[in-house]
N, C-alpha and C positions, 0 to 999 in steps of 0.2 A: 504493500500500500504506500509506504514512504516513498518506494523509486516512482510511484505512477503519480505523485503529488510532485516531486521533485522535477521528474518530467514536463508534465504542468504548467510549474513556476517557470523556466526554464521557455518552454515556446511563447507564453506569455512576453517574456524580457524579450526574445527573438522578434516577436509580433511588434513589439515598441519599438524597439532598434531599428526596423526597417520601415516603419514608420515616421518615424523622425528620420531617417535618411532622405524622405521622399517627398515632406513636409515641407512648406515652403509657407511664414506665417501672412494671416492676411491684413491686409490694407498694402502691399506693395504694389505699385504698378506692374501689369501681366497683359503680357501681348499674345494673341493668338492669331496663326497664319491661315490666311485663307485657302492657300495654296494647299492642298493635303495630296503627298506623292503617294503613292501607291506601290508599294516595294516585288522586286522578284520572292514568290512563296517556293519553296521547292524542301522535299522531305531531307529530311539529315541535312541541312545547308542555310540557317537562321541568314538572313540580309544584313550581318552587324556592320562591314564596311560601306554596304549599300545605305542605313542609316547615317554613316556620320558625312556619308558625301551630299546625302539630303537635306540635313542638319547646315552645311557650309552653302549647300546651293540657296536655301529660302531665310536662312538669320544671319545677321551679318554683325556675326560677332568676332571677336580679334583673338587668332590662332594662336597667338605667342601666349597668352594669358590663359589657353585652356588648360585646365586641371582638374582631379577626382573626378574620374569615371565611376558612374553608380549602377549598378549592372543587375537585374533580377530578369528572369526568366522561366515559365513551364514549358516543358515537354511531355505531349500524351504518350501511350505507350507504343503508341506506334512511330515515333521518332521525329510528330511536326512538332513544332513550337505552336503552345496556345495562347500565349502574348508576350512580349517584350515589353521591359519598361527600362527605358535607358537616359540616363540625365550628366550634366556636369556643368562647371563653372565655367565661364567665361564672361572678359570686361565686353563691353556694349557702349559705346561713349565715354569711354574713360570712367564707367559705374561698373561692378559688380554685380552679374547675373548668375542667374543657375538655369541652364533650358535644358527642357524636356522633350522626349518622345515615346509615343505609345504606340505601339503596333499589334495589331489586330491579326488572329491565323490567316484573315483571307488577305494582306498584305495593307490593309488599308493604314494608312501612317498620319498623328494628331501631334504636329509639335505645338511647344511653347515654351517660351520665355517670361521669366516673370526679375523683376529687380531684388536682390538682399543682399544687405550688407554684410558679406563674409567672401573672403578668397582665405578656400583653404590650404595648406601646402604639402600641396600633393602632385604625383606626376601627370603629364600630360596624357589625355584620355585614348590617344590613339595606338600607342605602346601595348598597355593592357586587352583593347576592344581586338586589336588584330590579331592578338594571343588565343583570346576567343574563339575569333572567325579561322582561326588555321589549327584549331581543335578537331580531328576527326571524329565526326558526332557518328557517323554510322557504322563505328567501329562499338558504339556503347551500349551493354544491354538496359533498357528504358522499365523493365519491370512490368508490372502488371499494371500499375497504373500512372506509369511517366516519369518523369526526372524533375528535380529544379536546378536552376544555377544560377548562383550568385558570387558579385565580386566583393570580396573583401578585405578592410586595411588594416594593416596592425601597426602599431606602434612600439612594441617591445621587445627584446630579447625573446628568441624563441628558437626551438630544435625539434623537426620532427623524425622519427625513428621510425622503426618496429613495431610500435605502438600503431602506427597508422598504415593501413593495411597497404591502401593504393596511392602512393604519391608520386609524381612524374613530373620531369621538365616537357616542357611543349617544343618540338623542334622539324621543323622544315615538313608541318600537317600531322606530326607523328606525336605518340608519346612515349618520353624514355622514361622506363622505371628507375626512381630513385630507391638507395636504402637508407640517405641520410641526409638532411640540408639542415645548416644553422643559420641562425641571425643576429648578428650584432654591430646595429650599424643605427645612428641617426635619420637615416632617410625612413621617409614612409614605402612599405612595399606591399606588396599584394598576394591575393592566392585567389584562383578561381574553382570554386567548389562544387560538384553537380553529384546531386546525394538524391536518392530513391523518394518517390512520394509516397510509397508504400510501407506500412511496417517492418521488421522483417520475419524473420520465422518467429514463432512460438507467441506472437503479438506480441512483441515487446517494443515498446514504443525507445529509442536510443535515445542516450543524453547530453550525445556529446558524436561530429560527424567521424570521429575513429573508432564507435564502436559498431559500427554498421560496415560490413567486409566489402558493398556495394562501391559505398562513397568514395569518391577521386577529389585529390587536393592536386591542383595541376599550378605549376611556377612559370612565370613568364619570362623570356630572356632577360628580362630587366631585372629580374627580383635573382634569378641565376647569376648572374653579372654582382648583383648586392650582396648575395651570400657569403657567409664568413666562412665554410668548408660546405663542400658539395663531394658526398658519395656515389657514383651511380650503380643499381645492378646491374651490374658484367660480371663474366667470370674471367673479363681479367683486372678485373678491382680499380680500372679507371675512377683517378680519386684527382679533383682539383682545391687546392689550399686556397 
């Protein structure tokens, strides 16, 4: 009974957290485009580069200043995406923006733009999004009933092992199995997560995405590049300091 309270607590906080990531307060000024592009749909192959080229074609926001990609996503089981929500910072006139988009299964696309006062520091959104887009999605099994993925920041000291069943660098469409990657570095870096929608055996709802043998924690060249020692599995123990 405790684990299924704890659990609970736990999506609860998750529910918030992504919440307030997406959260934009109101009485800001928010621009909505008339324009609504309608993106290539196509199974195992989400449009995320097609996004951000839509995003520069219709808002004319300032590329140097883009930062913090916010990235969430479903996948049914059959391996379409059921919507994208994708947003990040960028200056507008010399002010601080955060714009959005929303993409719909049949490709139909809603941006916007709204004004807040925050540039957070964080890396540019195209680094991370194209880590994404050259993720082999049809290489992934999607479960009984879909997949999520979301991108996430961390700020602190961190090391993932053994402990975590499926972690891999993203490299040239592929993913290499890691057995080790640390972190101790001031910059902000990322990990892109795509964990089951489903239970897993025995209804146990998981509390944490390493305890589910499903979930992939996948690293973006960038965050490979910030790593303080990176292991790969090989057997021939390719190890870089």
């Amino acid at each position: 009974m405790k684990d299924r309270w704890l659990a609970l607590g736990i999506a609860i906080v998750l529910v918030f957290v992504f919440w307030r990531a997406f959260y934009v307060p109101p009485g800001y000024e928010t621009i909505h485009y008339e324009t609504v592009p309608v993106l290539p749909v196509e199974r195992y192959n989400p449009p995320f580069i097609e996004i951000w080229e839509a995003m520069e074609t219709e808002i004319p926001f300032d590329n140097r200043t883009a930062k913090s990609p916010m990235l969430v996503m479903d996948f049914d089981a059959n391996g379409s995406f059921t919507y994208i929500q994708f947003a990040f910072f960028a200056d507008m006139g010399g002010e601080p923006w955060v714009h959005s988009a929303f993409v719909l299964q049949n490709g139909s696309t809603y941006l916007s733009s709204q004004r807040l006062d925050h540039r957070p520091p964080h890396a540019h959104p195209l680094g991370v999004l194209a880590a994404v887009d050259d993720t082999p999605f049809d290489k992934i099994s999607y479960g009984k009933k879909g997949m999520s993925l979301k991108v996430f920041y961390h700020e602190q000291n961190r090391t993932y092992n053994d402990t975590y069943r499926n972690i891999y660098a993203i490299e040239n469409g592929t993913l290499r199995p890691l057995e080790f990657i640390s972190f101790a570095t001031p910059e902000v870096w990322n990990t892109i997560e795509i964990y089951p929608r489903d239970p897993p055996d025995e209804d146990r709802t998981p509390t944490a995405i390493d305890e589910d043998p499903r979930a992939l924690v996948i690293f973006p060249p960038r965050e490979i590049g910030l790593a303080e020692r990176v292991v790969y599995a090989e057997t021939d123990g390719t190890e870089r300091i």
